[in-house]
C-alpha positions in Angstrom: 69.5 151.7 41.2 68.7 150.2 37.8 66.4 147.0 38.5 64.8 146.7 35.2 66.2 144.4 32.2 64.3 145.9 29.8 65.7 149.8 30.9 66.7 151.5 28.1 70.4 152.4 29.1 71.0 148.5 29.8 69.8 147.6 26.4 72.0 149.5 24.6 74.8 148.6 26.9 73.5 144.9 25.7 73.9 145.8 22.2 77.7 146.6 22.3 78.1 142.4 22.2 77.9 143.0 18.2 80.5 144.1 16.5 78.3 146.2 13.8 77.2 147.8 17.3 81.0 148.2 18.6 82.2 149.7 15.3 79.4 152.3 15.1 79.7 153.6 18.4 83.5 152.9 18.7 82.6 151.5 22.0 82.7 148.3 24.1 82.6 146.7 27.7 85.0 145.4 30.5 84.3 142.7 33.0 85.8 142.7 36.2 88.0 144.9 38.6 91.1 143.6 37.0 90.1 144.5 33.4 88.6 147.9 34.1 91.2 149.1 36.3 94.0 148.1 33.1 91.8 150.0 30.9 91.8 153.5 33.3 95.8 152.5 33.6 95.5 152.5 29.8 94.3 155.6 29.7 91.4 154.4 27.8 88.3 156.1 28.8 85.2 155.3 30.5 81.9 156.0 30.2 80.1 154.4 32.9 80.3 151.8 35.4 77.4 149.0 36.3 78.2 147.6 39.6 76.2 145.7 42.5 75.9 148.1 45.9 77.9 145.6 47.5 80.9 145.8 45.0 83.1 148.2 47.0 85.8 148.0 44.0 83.7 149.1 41.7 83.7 152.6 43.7 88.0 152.6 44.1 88.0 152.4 40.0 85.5 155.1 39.5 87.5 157.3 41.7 90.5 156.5 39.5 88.4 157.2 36.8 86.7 160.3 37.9 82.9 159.3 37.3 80.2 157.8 39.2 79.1 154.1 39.8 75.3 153.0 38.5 74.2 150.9 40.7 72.5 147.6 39.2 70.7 144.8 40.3 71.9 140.9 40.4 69.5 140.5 36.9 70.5 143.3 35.6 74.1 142.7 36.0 73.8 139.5 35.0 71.7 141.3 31.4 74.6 142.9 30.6 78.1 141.0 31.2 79.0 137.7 28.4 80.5 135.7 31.1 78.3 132.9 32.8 79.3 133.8 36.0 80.0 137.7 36.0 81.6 139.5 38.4 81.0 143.2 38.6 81.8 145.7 38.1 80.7 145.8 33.9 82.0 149.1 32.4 81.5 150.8 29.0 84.8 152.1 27.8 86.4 153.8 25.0 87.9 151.2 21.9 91.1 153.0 21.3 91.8 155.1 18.0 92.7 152.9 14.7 96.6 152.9 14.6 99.0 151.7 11.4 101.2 149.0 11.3 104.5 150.2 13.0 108.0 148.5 12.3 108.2 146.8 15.3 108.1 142.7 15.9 104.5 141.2 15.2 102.2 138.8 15.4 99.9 138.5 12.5 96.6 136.5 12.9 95.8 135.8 9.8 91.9 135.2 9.7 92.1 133.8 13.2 88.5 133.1 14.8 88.3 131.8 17.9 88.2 134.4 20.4 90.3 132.7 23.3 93.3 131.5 21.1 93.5 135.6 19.9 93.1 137.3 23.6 95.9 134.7 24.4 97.7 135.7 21.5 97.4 139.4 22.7 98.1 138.5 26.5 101.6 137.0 25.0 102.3 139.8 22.9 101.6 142.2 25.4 104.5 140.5 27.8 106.9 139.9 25.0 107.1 143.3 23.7 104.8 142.4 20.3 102.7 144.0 18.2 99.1 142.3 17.1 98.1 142.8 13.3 94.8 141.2 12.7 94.0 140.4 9.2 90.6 141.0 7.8 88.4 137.8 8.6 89.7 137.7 12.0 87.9 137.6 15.3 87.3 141.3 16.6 89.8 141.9 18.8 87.4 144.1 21.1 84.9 141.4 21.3 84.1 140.8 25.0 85.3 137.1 24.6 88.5 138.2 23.5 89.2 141.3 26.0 88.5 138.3 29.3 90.6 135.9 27.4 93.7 138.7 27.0 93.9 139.5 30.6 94.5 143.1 30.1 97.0 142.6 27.3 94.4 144.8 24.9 96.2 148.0 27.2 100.0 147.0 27.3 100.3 146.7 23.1 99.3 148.0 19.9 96.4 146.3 18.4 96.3 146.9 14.7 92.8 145.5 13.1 91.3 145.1 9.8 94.3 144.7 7.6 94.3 143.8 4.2 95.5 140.2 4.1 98.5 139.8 2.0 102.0 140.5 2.2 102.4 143.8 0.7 100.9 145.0 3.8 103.3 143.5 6.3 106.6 144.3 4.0 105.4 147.7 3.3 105.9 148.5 6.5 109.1 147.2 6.7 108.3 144.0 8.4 110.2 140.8 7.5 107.1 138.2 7.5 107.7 134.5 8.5 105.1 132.3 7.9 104.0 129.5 10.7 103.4 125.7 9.4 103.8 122.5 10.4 105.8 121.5 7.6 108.1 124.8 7.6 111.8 125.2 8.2 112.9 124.1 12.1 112.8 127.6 13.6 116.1 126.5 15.5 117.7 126.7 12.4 117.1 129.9 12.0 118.6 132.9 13.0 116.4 135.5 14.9 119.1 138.2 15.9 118.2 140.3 12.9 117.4 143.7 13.9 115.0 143.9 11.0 111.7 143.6 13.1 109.9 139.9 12.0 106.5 139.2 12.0 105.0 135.7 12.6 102.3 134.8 10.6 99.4 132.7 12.0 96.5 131.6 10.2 93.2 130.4 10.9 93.0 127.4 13.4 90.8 125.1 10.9 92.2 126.2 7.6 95.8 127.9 8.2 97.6 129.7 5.9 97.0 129.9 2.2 99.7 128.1 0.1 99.9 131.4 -2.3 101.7 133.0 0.7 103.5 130.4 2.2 104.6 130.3 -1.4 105.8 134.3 -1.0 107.4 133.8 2.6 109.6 131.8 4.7 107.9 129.3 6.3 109.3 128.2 9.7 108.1 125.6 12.1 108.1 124.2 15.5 110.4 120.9 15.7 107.9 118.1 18.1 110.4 115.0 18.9 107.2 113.6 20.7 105.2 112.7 17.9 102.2 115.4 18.3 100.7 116.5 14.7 100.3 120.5 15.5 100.3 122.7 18.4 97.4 125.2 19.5 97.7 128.2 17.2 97.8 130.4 20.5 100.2 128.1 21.9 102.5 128.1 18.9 102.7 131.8 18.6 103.2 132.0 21.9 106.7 129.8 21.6 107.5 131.9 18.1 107.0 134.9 20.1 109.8 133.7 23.1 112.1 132.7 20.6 112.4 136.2 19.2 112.2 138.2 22.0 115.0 135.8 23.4 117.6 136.3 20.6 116.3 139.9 19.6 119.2 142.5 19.5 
């Protein structure tokens, strides 16, 4: 059993909470029975698992992954998971190889920041059947934060990361981009049976999108009879992402 906080293993499992640290080492961690047993489904691999003796769980997923459990005390768990509260097991685990933009419906978070509007985003996207296209700027997608806050969505979908942000890279790949506003076209108005596959464009939650590509795209919005000023940016891609999947051919 590991009980030191300052063993090496455990700081370098520490260090994987920065994303200079995630890139280099193409690695990051999982919280939770839940996460790491979507991961294994996933087929993403794992390196090792950090569990209390107690955490009878822990040992059913490292079965399933064919590895070993390192048992950990309550400090040293508590070292190495983000969450206030954790709950074992932690697990280093694979970040999946870089894929390209595919011509399949999207989601595009365009310089998007906060960590639990994006792993909503990629929860949604995951159960509509939607690709996630994150612009350069934007939060990492395999940032701890983000991984809790998608609920396993990070294994059910394509995650495409660091793209250049303008439309040339959306249409190139034979995507039909739709920009997200509050003062765009009603999106009831507009049809959403093309079989050309659409992306949804959503920008950053303080700033949104620039007006040089609102300029270059249609710009569709959410109709509020209530009176409310703006919707959630997870929220509204969320309801842009039903709409399609509920009129696509």
């Amino acid at each position: 059993m590991i009980t030191s906080t300052r063993n090496q293993r455990i700081n370098e499992v520490r260090r994987l909470r920065r994303r200079r640290n995630r890139a280099v080492t193409g690695m990051t961690t999982v919280e939770g029975p839940f996460l790491l047993h979507e991961a294994i489904a996933g087929g993403v691999r794992v390196h090792e698992i950090f569990a209390l003796p107690s955490d009878d769980e822990a040992g059913l997923a490292a079965e399933n992954a064919g590895i070993g459990v390192t048992e950990v005390s309550v400090d040293v768990l508590q070292r190495i998971a983000t969450s206030v509260t954790p709950r074992g097991p932690v697990a280093v685990v694979d970040i999946p190889k870089p894929v390209p933009v595919a011509p399949t419906d999207s989601i595009v978070l365009w310089e998007m920041s906060d960590p639990g509007n994006v792993g909503t985003v990629i929860r949604t996207a995951a159960a509509f059947g939607f690709q996630v296209i994150a612009t350069k700027g934007s939060v990492d997608l395999w940032a701890p934060k983000v991984l809790r806050s998608g609920v396993g969505g990070h294994f059910r979908t394509e995650l495409v990361e660091n793209v250049a942000p303008s439309l040339d890279s959306l249409t190139g790949a034979g995507l039909v981009p739709l920009a997200t506003a509050a003062d765009g076209v009603d999106i009831a108005t507009v049809d959403l049976s093309d079989p050309a596959p659409a992306a949804f464009i959503v920008g950053n939650e303080a700033h949104g999108l620039p007006s040089a590509l609102r300029s270059k795209a249609t710009t569709v919005s959410l109709s509020m009879p209530g009176g409310t000023e703006s919707l959630n940016a997870a929220v509204s891609a969320s309801i842009f992402m039903y709409l399609r999947m509920s009129q696509r051919p």
